[in-house]
Structure formats: C-alpha cells, structure tokens
N, C-alpha and C positions, 0 to 999 in steps of 0.2 A: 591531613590537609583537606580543606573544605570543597579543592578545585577538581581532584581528583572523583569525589562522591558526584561534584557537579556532572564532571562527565561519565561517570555512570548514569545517572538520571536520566541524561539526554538519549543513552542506547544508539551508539552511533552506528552500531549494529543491523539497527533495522534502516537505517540510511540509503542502503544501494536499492532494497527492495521499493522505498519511497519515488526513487529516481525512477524507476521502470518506467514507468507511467506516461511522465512527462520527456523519457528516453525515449518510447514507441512513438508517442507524437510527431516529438523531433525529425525522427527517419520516415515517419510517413510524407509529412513537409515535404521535406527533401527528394522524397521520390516523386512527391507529384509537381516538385519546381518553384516550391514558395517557402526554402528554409531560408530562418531571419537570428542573424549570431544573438544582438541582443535579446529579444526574444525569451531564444534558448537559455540564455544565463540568468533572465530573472526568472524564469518558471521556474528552475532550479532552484534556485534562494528562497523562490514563495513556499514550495511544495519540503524544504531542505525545516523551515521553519515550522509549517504546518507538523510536519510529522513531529519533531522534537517538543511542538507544544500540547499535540496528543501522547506523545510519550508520558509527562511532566503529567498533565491531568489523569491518565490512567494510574501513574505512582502513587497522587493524592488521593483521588477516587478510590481506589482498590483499599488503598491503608485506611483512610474511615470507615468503609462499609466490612473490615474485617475479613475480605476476601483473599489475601496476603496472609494470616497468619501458618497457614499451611502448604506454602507454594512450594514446588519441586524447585523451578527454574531461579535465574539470576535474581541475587539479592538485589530488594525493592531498597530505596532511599529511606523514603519516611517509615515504611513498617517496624525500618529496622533503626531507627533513631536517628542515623546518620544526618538527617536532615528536618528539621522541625514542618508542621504543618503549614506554619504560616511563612518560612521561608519557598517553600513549593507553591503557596500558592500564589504570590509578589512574581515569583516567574512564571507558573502558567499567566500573569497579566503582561508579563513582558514580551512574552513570546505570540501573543494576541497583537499586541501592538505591531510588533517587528511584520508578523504574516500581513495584517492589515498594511502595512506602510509598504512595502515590498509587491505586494497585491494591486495596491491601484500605482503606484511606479509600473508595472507590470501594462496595467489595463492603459494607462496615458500614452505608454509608449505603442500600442497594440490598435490603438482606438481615437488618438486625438493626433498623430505626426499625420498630417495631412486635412484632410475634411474630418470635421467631428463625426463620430457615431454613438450619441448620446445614448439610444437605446440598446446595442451591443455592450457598450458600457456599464451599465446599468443593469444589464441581464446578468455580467460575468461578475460582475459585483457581489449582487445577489447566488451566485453559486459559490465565492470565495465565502460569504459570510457562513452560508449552510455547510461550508466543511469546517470554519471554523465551532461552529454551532457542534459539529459532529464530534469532533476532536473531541471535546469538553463533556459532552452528553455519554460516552462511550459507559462512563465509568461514576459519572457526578450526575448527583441529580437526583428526585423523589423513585424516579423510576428509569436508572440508565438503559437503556437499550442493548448493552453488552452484555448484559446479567438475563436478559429473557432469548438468545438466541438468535438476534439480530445484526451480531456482529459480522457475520461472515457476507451479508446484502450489502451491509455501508462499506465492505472494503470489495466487493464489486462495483460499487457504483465509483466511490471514490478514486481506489485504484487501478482499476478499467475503463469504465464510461466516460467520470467526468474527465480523469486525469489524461488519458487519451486522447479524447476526441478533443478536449478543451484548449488543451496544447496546441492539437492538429489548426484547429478554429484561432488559432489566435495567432502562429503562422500565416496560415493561406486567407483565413474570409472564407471560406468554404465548407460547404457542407459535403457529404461522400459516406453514404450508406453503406460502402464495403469497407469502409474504418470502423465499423463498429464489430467485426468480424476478429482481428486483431485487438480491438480494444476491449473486449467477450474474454479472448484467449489470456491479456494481462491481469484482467481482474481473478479470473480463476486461478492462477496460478499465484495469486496473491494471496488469495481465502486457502488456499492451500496451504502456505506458512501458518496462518491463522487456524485451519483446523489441527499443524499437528502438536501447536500449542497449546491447544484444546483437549485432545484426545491423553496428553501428557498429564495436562493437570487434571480428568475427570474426577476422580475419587474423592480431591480436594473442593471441585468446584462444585458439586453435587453436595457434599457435606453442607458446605458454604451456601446455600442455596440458588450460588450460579446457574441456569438452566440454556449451554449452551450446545449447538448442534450435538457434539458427541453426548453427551449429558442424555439430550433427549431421545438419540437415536440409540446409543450403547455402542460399543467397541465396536462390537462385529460390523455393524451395518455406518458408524462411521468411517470405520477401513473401506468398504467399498465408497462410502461418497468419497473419499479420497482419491480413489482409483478412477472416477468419475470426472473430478476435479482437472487432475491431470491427462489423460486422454483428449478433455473436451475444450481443453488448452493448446494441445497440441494439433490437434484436427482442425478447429478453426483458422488458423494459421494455412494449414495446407489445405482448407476450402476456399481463402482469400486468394492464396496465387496459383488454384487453379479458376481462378474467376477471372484473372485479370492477366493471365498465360504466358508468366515469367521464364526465366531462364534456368537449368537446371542449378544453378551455384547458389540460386537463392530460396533454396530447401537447405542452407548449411545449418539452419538452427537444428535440423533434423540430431546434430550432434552429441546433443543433449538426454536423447533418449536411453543413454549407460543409466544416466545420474536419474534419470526422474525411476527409472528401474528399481536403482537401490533404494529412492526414499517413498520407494513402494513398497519392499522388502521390509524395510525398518518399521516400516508403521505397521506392517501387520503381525512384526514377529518380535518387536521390542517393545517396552512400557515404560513409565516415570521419567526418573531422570536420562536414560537411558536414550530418548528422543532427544534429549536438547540441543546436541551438535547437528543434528538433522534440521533444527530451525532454521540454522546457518545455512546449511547444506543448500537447501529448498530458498533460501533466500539470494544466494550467490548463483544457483541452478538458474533460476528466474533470471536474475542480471545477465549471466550469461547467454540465454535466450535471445533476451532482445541484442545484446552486443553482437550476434552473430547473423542473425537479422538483417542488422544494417548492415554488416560486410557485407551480406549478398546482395545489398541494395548500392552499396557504393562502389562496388568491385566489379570496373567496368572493363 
C-alpha cells in the first residue's frame, strides 16, 4: 500500500529533532515573559513541514545522483522503486506549498495582529524562503551543497540560529545576544545526528563521491569533532545560566550527560550499520535536552 512507503518518505523520525529548535525558542519566550500559544503551534507546523519537505527532496536527490545505491541506513523510497521519480517530486511541490502557506499564516499572525510591521515581515519571509531554498539544494541541484561538506553549517544555522532565535524573535520582538548561546548549543547537537550519519555511511559516500566532514576528515579525527560537537553543546548551555545566575534546578538538563557518554562510546568503538539506532539515540538525547530545560525554567 502506497500510504505506508508514503510515510516512510516523510522519516517521521527525524521530527522531534526538527522541533528542538523552535522547542528552545518556545522556553526561551517563556522565560523572558513573552510566550504566545498560537505562535508556538504554527512554528511547529512551519518547521513540522519544512523538515518532511527536506526529507522528500533529499530521497529524490540522493536517488538521481546515485548516492543511495550503497547506503547502510533505512530504505530510501525512490532508490528502491517503491515510489517513482515524479511522484516524489509532485510532493516535494506540495510540501513547498504547505511551508510557504503555513509560513506567512505564521508571519501575519506574528507581524500584522496589531500595527503592521512590513519590514520584519518581509525580512522573515526572506529567511523562510532560504530554508526552503536549503531544503531542496541539500541534495538537488548542479552542485548540492550536502555532497561538498556543507551539510553540517546549514543544520547549524537552520537548527540552531535561525530556528532559535527566530522563534524566540517571533514571540517576544526582541532581540538577546545570550540566546544565541543556547541557540550555538541546539545547532550542534543537531550536526551531531548529522555527523553520525555521516561517519556511518563514509565508505559508501566517498565511493559515491559524497565529500562530507567525516569523508574529508577520516574516522579518527571525525570521532573527535564528535566529541567536540557534544561537549560544546553542553557548555554553552551552562555558560548561558552562569551568565544570567539561575537556580540550581535548572542545570536539570545536566541529565543528559549518561546518554551523550554512550553515543560517544558508540561512535568511537562501532561502524556501518551498527550506528543506526544511535541516530535515534542522539536525536531523542537532543529532544530530551531541551524538554528538561524548560522543566528547570517552568519549575517554579
């Protein structure tokens, strides 16, 4: 049945890690006094869409450029027949549609319930279009940016910077250069799923002529950026609330530090397929990060 491959396609899997982002936001609002429910609900839906329509174009992507035919990890849709070319790519255009429709819903309610703010408007416009630009470029394209070692900056930016702050900004109207400290910590710990899906497929993606961090660094030395990854995820986090001289309860993310341990462990002492539960691992680790986070920010 066609519905089932469907939702394979979409990886609903990488969904909690997509929420981080616009989750940290959320709690930062919140703590500085300007959380807004609707808001919250369509960042979700923008950001719920964005990812399923990077997902969808990395499928099609990957399967023309012949990047797929040697993957370790979960079966691809089109590589493997299940779904034709031009079915995948009717919905990367639906799923463009829906982010874009979802996005300025998003921005009207964010930027015009009250006094217009045309060029706030206009500016966040112009950042939804550049992720959706990214989405699509990841993998499509004369020259994707995912295949030269770029991957792991756009899911900094995307799932740290903009996703962060942009959230935060679209709550409060405010700006706060110690958000960017937590919003540093989310992106990394994002590129961290991404690198140990990297490191997994080297062998295949080097053949292929993927050139991406682990690729260009080699095992050894992408295991430490790894180890780098996470640490400077976690530090930033506890450089923010020693900045701003919270209460001891909200160091609870500190809880975290078992699991990020083991998918330190696994990366340096497992290979192939042998990582793939660890993508999870590292993707649920991260959700739980920020979820405990906000306990220490709402647990009053």
């Amino acid at each position: 049945m066609q519905i089932k491959y469907w939702i394979k396609a979409f990886r609903l899997r990488t969904l909690p890690l997509a929420l981080c982002s616009v989750g940290m936001g959320a709690i930062l609002a919140y703590q500085y006094g300007n959380f807004q429910v609707k808001i919250f609900w369509l960042t979700i839906a923008t950001t719920t869409f964005l990812q399923i329509l990077s997902n969808l174009a990395n499928d099609y992507g990957d399967a023309r450029s012949g990047i797929d035919k040697n993957r370790k990890g979960e079966q691809r849709m089109v590589q493997s027949g299940l779904i034709s070319h031009q079915a995948m790519l009717k919905a990367v255009f639906v799923f463009i549609f829906l982010s874009l429709f979802s996005g300025i819903w998003l921005l009207y309610e964010a930027f015009f319930r009250g006094t217009p703010q045309i060029y706030r408007f206009l500016s966040f416009l112009g950042l939804g279009l550049l992720a959706i630009v990214a989405a699509i470029t990841y993998t499509i394209g004369k020259k994707p940016y995912g295949y030269v070692g770029l991957g792991d900056l756009a899911v900094l930016i995307f799932f740290g910077w903009v996703g962060v702050i942009g959230a935060f900004y679209l709550h409060t109207h405010q700006w706060n250069w110690l958000i960017v400290l937590p919003a540093t910590s989310c992106g990394l710990l994002s590129v961290a799923v991404l690198n140990i899906n990297n490191i997994r497929d080297i062998e295949s993606d080097s053949q292929a002529g993927k050139n991406s961090i682990p690729v260009r660094l080699g095992k050894e030395k992408a295991v430490w950026y790894h180890y780098f990854l996470l640490i400077t995820g976690v530090l930033l986090v506890v450089l923010y609330n020693l900045l701003i001289s919270v209460p001891l309860r909200q160091y609870l993310f500190l809880l975290i530090l078992p699991l990020l341990w083991k998918n330190a462990w696994a990366v340096r002492h497992l290979q192939g397929l042998q990582l793939d539960s660890y993508l999870k691992q590292m993707a649920l680790t991260t959700l739980l990060f920020v979820m405990l986070f906000g306990i220490g920010i709402f647990w009053h």
